[in-house]
N, C-alpha and C positions, 0 to 999 in steps of 0.2 A: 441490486440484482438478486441476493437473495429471498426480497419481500416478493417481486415476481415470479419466482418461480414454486413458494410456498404458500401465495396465496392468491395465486391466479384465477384458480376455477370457484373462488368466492367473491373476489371484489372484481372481477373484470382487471384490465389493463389502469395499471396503477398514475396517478398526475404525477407530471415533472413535477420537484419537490419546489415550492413559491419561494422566491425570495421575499427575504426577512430583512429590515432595516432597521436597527437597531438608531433609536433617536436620541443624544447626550445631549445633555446641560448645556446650553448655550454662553460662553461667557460675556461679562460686563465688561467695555474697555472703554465706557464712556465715562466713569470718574463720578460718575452719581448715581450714589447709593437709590437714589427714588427710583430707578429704573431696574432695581434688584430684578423686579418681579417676572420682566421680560425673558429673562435664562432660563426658567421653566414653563412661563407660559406659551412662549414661540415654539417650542418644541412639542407641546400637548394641543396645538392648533398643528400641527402639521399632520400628526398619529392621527386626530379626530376625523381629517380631511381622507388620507390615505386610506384609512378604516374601511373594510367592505369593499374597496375599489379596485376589482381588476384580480390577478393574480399575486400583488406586492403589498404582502401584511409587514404592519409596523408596532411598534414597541417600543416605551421608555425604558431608559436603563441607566442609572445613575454614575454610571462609571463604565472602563472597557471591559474592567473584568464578567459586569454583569452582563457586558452584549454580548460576548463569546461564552458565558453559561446558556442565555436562552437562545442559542443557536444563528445567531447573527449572521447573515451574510453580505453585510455592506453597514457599515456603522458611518452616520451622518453626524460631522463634528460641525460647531457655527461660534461666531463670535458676533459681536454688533459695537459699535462706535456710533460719534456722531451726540445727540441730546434728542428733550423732548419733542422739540419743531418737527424734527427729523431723523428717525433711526436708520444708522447703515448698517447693512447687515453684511457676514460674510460667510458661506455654507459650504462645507465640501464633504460629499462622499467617497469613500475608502473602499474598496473590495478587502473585505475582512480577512480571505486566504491570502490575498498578495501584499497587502500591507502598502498598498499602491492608490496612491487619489486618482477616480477615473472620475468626476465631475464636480466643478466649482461654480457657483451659482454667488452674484451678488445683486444686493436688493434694496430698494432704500422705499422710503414712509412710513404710514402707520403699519403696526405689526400684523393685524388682519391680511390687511396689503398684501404686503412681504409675504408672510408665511405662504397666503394663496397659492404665489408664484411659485414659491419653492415648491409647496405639496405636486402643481401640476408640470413642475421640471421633472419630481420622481416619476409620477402619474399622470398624465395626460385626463383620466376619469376619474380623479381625486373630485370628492363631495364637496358642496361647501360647508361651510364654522356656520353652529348651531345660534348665531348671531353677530349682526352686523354692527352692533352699537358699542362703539369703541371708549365708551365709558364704564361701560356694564362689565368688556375684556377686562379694562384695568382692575378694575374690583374683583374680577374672578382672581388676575395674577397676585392678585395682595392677601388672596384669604376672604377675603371679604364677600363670602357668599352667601349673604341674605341681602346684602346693596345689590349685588347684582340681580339676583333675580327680579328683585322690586323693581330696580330699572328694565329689567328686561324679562315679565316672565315668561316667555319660550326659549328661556335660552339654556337647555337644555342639560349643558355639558357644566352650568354653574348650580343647576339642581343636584347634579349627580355628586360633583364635589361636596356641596352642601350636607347629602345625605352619608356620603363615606366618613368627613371629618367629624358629624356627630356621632358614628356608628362606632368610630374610632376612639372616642371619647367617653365611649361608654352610655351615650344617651340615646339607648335604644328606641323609646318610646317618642322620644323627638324627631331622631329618622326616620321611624318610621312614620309621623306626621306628615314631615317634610317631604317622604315620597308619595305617599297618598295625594297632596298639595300639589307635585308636580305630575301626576300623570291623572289630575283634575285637568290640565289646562288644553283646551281641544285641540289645538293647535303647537303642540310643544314640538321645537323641532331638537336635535333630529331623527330618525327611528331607531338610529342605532342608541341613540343615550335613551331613548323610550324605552327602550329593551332593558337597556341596562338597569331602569330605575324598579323596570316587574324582576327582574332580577334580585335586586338589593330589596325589597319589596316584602316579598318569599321568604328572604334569607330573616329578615329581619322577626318574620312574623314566625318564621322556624315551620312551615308548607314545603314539605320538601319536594313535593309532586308539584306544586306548582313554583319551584323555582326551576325544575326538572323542564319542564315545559317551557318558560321564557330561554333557559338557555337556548334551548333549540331552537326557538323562533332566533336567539340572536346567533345562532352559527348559522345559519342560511343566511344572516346578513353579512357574517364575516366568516367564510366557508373554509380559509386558506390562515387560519390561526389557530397555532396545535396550542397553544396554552387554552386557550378558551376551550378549543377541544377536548382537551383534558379536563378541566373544570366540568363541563358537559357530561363525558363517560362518568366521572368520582359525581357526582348530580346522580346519573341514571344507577350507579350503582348503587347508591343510598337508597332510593327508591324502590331498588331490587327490580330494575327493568334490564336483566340481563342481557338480551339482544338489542337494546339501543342504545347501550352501553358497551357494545362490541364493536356496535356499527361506528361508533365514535371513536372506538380506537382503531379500527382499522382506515379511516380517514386520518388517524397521526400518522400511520405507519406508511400511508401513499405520499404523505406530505413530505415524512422524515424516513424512509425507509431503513435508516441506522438508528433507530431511537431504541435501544433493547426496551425501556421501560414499557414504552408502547407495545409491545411484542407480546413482552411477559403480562401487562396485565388484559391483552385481547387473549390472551390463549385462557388467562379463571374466566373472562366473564363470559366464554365458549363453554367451557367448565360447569358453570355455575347454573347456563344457559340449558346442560342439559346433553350440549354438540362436542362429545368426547371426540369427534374426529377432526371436527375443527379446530378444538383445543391442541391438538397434537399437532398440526401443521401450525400453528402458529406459535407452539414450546417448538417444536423445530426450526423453524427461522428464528427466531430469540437465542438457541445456542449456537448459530455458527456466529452472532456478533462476538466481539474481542470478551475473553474471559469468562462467558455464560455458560458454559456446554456445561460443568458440574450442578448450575441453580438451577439451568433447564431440567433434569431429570427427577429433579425436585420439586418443580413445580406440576411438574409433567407427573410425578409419583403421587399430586396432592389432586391434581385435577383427577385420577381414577380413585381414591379414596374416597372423596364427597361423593364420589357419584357408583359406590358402591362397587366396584372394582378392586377389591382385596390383593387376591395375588397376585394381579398387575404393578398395583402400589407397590407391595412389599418389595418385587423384587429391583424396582427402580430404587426405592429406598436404601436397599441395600449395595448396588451399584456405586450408591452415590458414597456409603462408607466406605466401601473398599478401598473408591479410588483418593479417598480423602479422610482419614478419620477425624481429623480436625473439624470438619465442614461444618456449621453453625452447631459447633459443642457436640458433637455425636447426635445429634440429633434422631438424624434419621435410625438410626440405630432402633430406637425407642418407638420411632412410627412405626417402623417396621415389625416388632414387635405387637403394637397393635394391630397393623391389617393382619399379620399371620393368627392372633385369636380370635379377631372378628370373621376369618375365615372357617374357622372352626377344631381347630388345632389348639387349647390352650398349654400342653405342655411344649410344645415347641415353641411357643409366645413367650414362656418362663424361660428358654433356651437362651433365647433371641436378649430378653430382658434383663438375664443375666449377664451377657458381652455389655447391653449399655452400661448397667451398673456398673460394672469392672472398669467402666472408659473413663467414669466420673472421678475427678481429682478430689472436690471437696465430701474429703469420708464423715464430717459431722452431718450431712444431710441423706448419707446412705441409708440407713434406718429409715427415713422418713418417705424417700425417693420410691423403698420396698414398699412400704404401708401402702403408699398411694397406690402402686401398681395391683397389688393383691385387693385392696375394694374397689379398682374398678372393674375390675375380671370378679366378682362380687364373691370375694373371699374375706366380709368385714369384721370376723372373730379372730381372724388369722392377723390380719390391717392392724385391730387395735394393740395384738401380742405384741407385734414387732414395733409399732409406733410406741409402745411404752417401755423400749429398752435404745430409743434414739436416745445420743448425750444432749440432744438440743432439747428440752424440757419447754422451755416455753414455747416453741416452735412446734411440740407434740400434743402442750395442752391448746393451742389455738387450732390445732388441724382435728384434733378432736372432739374439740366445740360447734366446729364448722359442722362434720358430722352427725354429731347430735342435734343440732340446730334443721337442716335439710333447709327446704327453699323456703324463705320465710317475708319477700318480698310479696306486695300485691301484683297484681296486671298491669294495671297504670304506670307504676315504675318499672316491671320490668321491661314491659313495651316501649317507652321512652330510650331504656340503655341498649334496648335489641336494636332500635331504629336509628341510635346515635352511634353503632357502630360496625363499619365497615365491612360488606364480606369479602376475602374467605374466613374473616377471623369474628366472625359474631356464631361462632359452634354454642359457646359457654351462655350467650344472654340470649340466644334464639332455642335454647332447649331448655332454659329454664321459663323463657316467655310462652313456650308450648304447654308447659308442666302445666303453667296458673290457668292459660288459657282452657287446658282440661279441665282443670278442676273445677272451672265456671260454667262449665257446661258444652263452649265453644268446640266442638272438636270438629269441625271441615275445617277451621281456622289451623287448630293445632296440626292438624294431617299435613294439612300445606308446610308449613314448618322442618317438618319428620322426613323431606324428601331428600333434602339433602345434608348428608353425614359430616358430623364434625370434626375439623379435623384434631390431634392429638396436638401436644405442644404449640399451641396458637395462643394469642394473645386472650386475657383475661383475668381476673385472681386467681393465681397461683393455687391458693390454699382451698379452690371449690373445683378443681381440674377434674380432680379424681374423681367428681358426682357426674361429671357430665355424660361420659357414655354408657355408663350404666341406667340412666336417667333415661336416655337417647331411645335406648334400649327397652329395659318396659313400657315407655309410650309407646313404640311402638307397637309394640305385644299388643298392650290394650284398645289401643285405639286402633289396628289391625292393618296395619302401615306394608305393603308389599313392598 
């Protein structure tokens, strides 16, 4: 109820949230070990089959505990007896809230068979298994995925395995052979593991735009799966394609309208996107979920700081200490203090700076804590006084190494570390990836960069904090940044 009423007038009328069926380990009660392989594989012929079909997305999950993490709403338990001739099987689904079996399904032959029937007991529009060669199965359930494909190459779902367990192994170059190999074959079934092999494809090759892009193509094939979903949105925000990375979370949040995560990260990539007013309806449905109201105001306080909104920031910032001073370490405290001199105020920023200081416990970093704050409010004669009367000595001479040193990376690296990492927290490697980029001449590139503000206390090295928004700051000057 309250993803409808906050965010109506942007997604339209939100879908009833899909059921999710959570698929367990099927056990062995037939006393032979050689049929190990059936407990896992019957169960990943069922997901395959369900996949894409209908409104009822499905999921492995190794245990119960992990069907009720990824939101489970009917957990499918199975067992099987019987030998090779003949496997019997025996399936029941759970309603996950009641703890109650509301359907029991038994099945007997080969596993293909069986599975079938169960997939279209859940689903009636369940797809079929990426292969019907019941030797090619066996070899996929045993591991054995380069027998299978050889026996069978369209079989789809033994390529994909093939290319995760070398990926997993560490033999990038072989997976990515392997996928190359399998979306060579014209006929590979089935779209959905086609996708998923331009998927792994991408990833392998390190394309981030174009794994960006298969995801997409594979949520339209499986539209009602918030994990993929989510892989999608953290995709497009790599890419820094902020509104199809909003669009994506606001399909989790129609899906799962209780997911705070979902909430909080559609409200930065609204944020990020530019759409401070969508940002805000969507930190507003985030804090009436259980516990959020204090991180909403903080996120809420971050989304006007990138986006140039100073004393908006501030004073959500400081809301947010009042009502907690504990709240990630005082934090806010210290933000706040920044949007108030980035406003234009710096002795009231020293006011403000001073309350953080005073909150901090560990006094061997107070000296150092000052230094930082006075070079980057660009007071660096004053920085080095105080930094050279911290007790922490080596913690002084490295911070004033760093200093003395300045941005000493090339472009090629630092574009690497800006694009491998994440926004809202890439302020420190996108303002220094701007720096080089000036200095090469590139500046429509760097301006792009310059538009959105970084925020304070975010992740990064520590000991190069203090260059950032000073940094942030003459680029802009120079390259003449409104």
């Amino acid at each position: 109820m309250v993803l409808v009423a906050a965010l109506a007038a942007c997604c339209g009328s939100p879908r009833r949230a899909a059921q999710r069926i959570a698929i367990l380990p099927f056990e062995n009660l037939t006393g032979d070990d050689s049929l190990d392989w059936i407990a896992s594989a019957a169960p990943a012929i069922v997901e395959a089959e369900i996949a894409g079909a209908g409104s009822i997305a499905a999921f492995r999950a190794q245990d119960v505990s992990a069907a009720y993490a990824g939101g489970a709403t009917r957990l499918l338990h199975g067992y099987f007896t019987g030998g090779p001739a003949e496997v019997r099987f025996e399936v029941e689904a759970e309603d996950a809230s009641r703890h109650k079996i509301v359907e029991a399904m038994a099945e007997r032959g080969d596993v293909l068979k069986a599975m079938n029937a169960v997939a279209r007991r859940i689903n009636p529009s369940a797809r079929g298994f990426s292969t019907a060669n019941e030797e090619a199965i066996a070899a996929w359930g045993r591991g054995e995925y380069q027998r299978a494909v050889t026996l069978d190459p369209k079989f789809g779902a033994a390529w994909l395995s093939w290319i995760d367990s070398l990926a997993a192994r560490g033999a990038t170059a072989e997976a990515l052979d392997a996928a190359h190999r399998a979306l060579a074959q014209p006929d590979l079934r089935s779209e959905i593991d086609r996708m998923k092999i331009e998927v792994a494809s991408a990833a392998l090759s390190g394309d981030v735009a174009a794994r960006a892009q298969a995801l997409t193509r594979l949520a339209a094939l499986e539209p009602n799966d918030p994990a993929l979903l989510n892989t999608l949105a953290e995709a497009e925000l790599s890419a820094r394609n902020f509104g199809a990375a909003a669009s994506a979370y606001e399909k989790i949040a129609a899906i799962d309208p209780n997911n705070p995560a979902a909430l909080n990260s559609l409200g930065y990539a609204r944020a990020m996107a530019g759409d401070l007013d969508g940002a805000r309806k969507a930190f507003e449905a985030y804090g009436k979920q259980p516990a959020q109201a204090l991180n909403m105001l903080d996120s809420l306080g971050e989304a006007y700081f990138m986006n140039g909104r100073f004393a908006d920031a501030e004073k959500l910032f400081l809301r947010v200490y009042q009502q907690n001073p504990a709240f990630l370490g005082g934090a806010d405290l210290y933000k706040a203090a920044a949007a108030h001199w980035l406003a234009g105020d710096l002795a009231g920023a020293d006011s403000i700076f001073k309350r953080y200081l005073d909150s901090q416990r560990d006094d061997r970093l107070r000296a150092w804590r000052q230094a930082c704050w006075l070079y980057t409010t660009g007071r660096r004669d004053q920085a080095i006084d105080v930094l050279e009367s911290s007790p922490d000595k080596v913690l002084a001479a490295r911070q004033l190494a760093i200093w003395n040193a300045g941005i000493r990376e090339d472009a090629a690296s630092l574009r690497k570390t800006y694009e491998t990492t994440l926004p809202p927290a890439d302020g420190q490697a996108r303002t220094f990836y701007a720096a080089a980029l000036a200095a090469s001449g590139d500046k429509d590139q760097a301006r792009e960069l310059l538009r959105r503000w970084p925020l304070p206390e975010e992740a990064g090295d520590p000991l190069r904090e203090s260059m950032v928004l000073p940094e942030f700051l003459a680029l802009r000057r120079s390259l003449g940044v409104q």
